[in-house]
N, C-alpha and C positions, 0 to 999 in steps of 0.2 A: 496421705496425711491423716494423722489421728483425730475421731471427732472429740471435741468439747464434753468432760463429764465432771457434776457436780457431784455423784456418786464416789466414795472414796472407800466402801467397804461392802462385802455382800452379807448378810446372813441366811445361814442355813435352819431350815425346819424339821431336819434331820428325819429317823424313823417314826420318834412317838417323843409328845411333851413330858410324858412320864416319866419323872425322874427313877423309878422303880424299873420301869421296864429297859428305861437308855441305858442301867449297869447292865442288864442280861444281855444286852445286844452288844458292850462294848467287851463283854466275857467270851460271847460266841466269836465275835472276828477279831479277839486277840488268839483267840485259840487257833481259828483258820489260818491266822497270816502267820502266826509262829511255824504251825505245818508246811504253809507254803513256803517258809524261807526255807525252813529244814530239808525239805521234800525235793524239790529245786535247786536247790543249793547243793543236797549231795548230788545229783547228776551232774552237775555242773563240775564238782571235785573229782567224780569218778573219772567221767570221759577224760579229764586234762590229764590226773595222776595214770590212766592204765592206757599202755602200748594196745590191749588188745581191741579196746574200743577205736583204732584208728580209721572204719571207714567215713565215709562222707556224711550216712545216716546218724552217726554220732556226735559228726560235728555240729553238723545243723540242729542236734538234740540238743547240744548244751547250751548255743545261743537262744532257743528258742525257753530253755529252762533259764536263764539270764535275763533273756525279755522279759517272761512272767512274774519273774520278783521286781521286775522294774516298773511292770507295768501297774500292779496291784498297790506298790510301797506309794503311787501317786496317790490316791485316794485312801486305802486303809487305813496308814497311821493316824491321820487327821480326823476322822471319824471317832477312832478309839479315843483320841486326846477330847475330843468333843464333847463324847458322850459323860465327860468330869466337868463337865463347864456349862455355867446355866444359858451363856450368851456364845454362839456358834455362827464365831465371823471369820473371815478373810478377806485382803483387803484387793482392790478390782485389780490389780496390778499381778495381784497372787493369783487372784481367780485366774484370769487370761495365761499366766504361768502352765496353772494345774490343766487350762485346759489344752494348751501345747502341747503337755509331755501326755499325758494322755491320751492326744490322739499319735502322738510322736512313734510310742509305743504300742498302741491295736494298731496303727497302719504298719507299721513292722513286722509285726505278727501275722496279722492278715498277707505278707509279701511273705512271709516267711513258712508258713502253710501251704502257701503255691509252689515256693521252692519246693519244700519237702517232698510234694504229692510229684513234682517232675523227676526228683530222686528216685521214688520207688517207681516210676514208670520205669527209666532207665535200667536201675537196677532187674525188673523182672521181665521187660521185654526186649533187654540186649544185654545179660549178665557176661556175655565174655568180651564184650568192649565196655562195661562200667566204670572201673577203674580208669582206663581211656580216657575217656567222655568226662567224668565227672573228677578231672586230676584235681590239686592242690589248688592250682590260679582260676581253673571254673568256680571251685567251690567259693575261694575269695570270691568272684568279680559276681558270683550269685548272690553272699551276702553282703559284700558292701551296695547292691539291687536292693535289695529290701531294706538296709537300712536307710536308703536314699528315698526311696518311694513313701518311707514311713517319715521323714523329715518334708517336702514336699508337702504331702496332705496335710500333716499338721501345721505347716505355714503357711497354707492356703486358707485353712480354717482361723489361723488366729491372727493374718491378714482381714479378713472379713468381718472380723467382731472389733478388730481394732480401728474399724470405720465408720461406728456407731456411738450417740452419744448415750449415756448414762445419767440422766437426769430426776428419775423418779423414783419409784420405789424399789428397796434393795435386798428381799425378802425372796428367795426362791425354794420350793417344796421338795425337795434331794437332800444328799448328803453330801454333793461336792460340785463341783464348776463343770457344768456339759452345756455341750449348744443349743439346744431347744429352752433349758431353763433360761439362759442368762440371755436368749434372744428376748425371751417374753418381758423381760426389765428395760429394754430399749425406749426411749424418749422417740423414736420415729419410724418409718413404715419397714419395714423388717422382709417383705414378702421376696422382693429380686432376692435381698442378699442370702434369705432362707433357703431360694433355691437353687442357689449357686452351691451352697452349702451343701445338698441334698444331694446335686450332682457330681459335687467334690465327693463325698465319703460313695456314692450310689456307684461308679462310675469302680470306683478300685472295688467294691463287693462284687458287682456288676462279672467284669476283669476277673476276677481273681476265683470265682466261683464256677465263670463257664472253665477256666484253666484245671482247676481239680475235677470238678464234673468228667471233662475230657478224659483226663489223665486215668480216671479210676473205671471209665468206660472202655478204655482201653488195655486197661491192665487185667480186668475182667474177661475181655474179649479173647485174651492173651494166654489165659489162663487155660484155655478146652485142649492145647498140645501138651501141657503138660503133665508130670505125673500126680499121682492121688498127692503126695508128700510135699512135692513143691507147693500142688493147689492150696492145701492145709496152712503151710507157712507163709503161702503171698497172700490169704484169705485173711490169716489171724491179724499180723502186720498190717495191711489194708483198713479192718476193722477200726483198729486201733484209732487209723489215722482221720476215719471219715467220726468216727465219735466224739472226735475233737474239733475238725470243722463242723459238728451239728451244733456242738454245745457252744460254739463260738459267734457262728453265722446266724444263727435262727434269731437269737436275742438282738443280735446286733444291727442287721437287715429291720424286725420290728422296731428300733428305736429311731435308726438312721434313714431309712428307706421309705420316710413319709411325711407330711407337710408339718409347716416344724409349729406342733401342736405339743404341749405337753399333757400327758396322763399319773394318775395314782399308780399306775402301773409300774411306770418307768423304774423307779428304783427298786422295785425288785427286780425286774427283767436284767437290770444293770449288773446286780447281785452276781449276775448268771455268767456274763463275759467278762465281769472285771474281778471276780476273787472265786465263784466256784470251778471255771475252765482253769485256772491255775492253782489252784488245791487238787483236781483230777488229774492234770495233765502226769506226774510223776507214775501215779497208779495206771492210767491206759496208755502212756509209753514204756514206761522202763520197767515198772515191777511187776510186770507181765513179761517180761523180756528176760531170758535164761540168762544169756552174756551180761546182762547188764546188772544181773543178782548175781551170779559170780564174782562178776570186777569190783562191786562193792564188797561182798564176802573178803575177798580178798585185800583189798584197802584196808577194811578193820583189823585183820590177823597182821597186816602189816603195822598196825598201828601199836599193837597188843603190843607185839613182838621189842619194837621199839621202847 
């Protein structure tokens, strides 16, 4: 059952009171989230429009390029519209919204990262049963996994805030609805349900990081039979993949993976897994990727053409 709240709205303290500097900042991440639609967006068009992108690693590329725009559009736009408006609220019904789909979407992501890193296992340490192993209904029942996992944690999360009452001040130092802020506006002792909390997001990082960890220690290991040219392409690929669980984990493990204290920090750290992992993700997956700069190549002259 829901507690009790005379609280009917949050406000935000956003980056900076300056009205001067909140255009420059609502400039910069209008500029970022346009890239990241664009960015994202065309892998998203590529993979679906070209036959040649049909293995497994490109499927999981587009939903993982789908996630990114879904996960960023939670908080971005709102900021941007913010940064024009001298009073920066939502109201606690929205906050607990934003902060569902938010985590609805990083725990998706975070399941869907471990997917991925099981794919290039497969793929480089049993390439002549991959297709096999990793048929059409794998690939399904692995991401209806993650999108399951990623629904889950974010209802445990917003299960737990929504047992708390809201009674006093509604003022929180961010730019949008995360759990450490909006615990610290709680009317009563916060400390179990903090750590429930902690062990709810700790617990899938926990999970999900021995799983890639494995995966890449293994695929490494895997690596000494084969030749100079394979080692090259499982190495690049690889690279790829662990630069984007750094840039994802590191921030994320600091925000989540510690007693629910807030810091000056936090928002930018935030910056780091909620809009710049998804402004890179295009550039250290795909535009590094030959086939994947082809099939777009190609989608345009078909466009031309047209």
């Amino acid at each position: 059952m829901a507690a009790v709240s005379n609280v009917t709205e949050i406000i935000f303290l956003g980056f900076s009171q300056n009205w001067r500097m909140q255009k420059i900042i609502s400039v910069v991440f209008l500029l970022m989230y346009v890239a990241i639609l664009l960015g994202n967006g065309l892998i998203v068009v590529t993979v679906v429009a070209s036959k040649r992108l049909a293995s497994p690693m490109y499927f999981f590329l587009s939903y993982l390029s789908f996630v990114e725009i879904c996960y960023c559009s939670v908080t971005v736009p709102r900021l941007i519209i913010h940064s024009f408006t001298e009073r920066k609220a939502i109201t606690l019904k929205g906050c607990i919204t934003q902060i569902f789909f938010f985590h609805f979407f990083g725990g998706t992501e975070i399941f869907l990262l471990t997917v991925m890193a099981y794919d290039r296992y497969v793929a480089i340490c049993k390439p002549l049963h991959y297709m096999t192993i990793m048929n059409r209904r794998v690939c399904g029942l692995l991401m209806g996994a993650a999108w399951g996992g990623g629904l889950l944690h974010s209802s445990g999360q917003t299960f737990l805030i929504f047992q708390l009452p809201f009674c006093g001040p509604n003022i929180i130092d961010h730019y949008f609805c995360d759990i450490h802020p909006v615990l610290k506006l709680a009317s009563s002792d916060t400390f179990f349900i903090g750590l429930l909390m902690i062990a709810n997001g700790g617990f899938i990082s926990v999970i999900s990081f021995t799983v890639l960890l494995a995966s890449y220690v293994i695929i490494l290991y895997s690596l000494r039979a084969q030749t100079s040219e394979c080692r090259r392409k499982a190495l690049s690929t690889c690279a790829s993949h662990i630069a984007v669980v750094g840039l994802f984990f590191i921030p994320c493990s600091f925000v989540y993976m510690r007693p629910s204290v807030t810091l000056p920090v936090d928002k930018i750290v935030a910056v780091f897994y909620s809009v710049i992992t998804p402004l890179l993700n295009p550039i250290i997956y795909s535009f590094r990727n030959a086939e994947v700069k082809n099939a777009m190549r190609k989608l345009m002259e078909r466009k031309r053409i047209r």
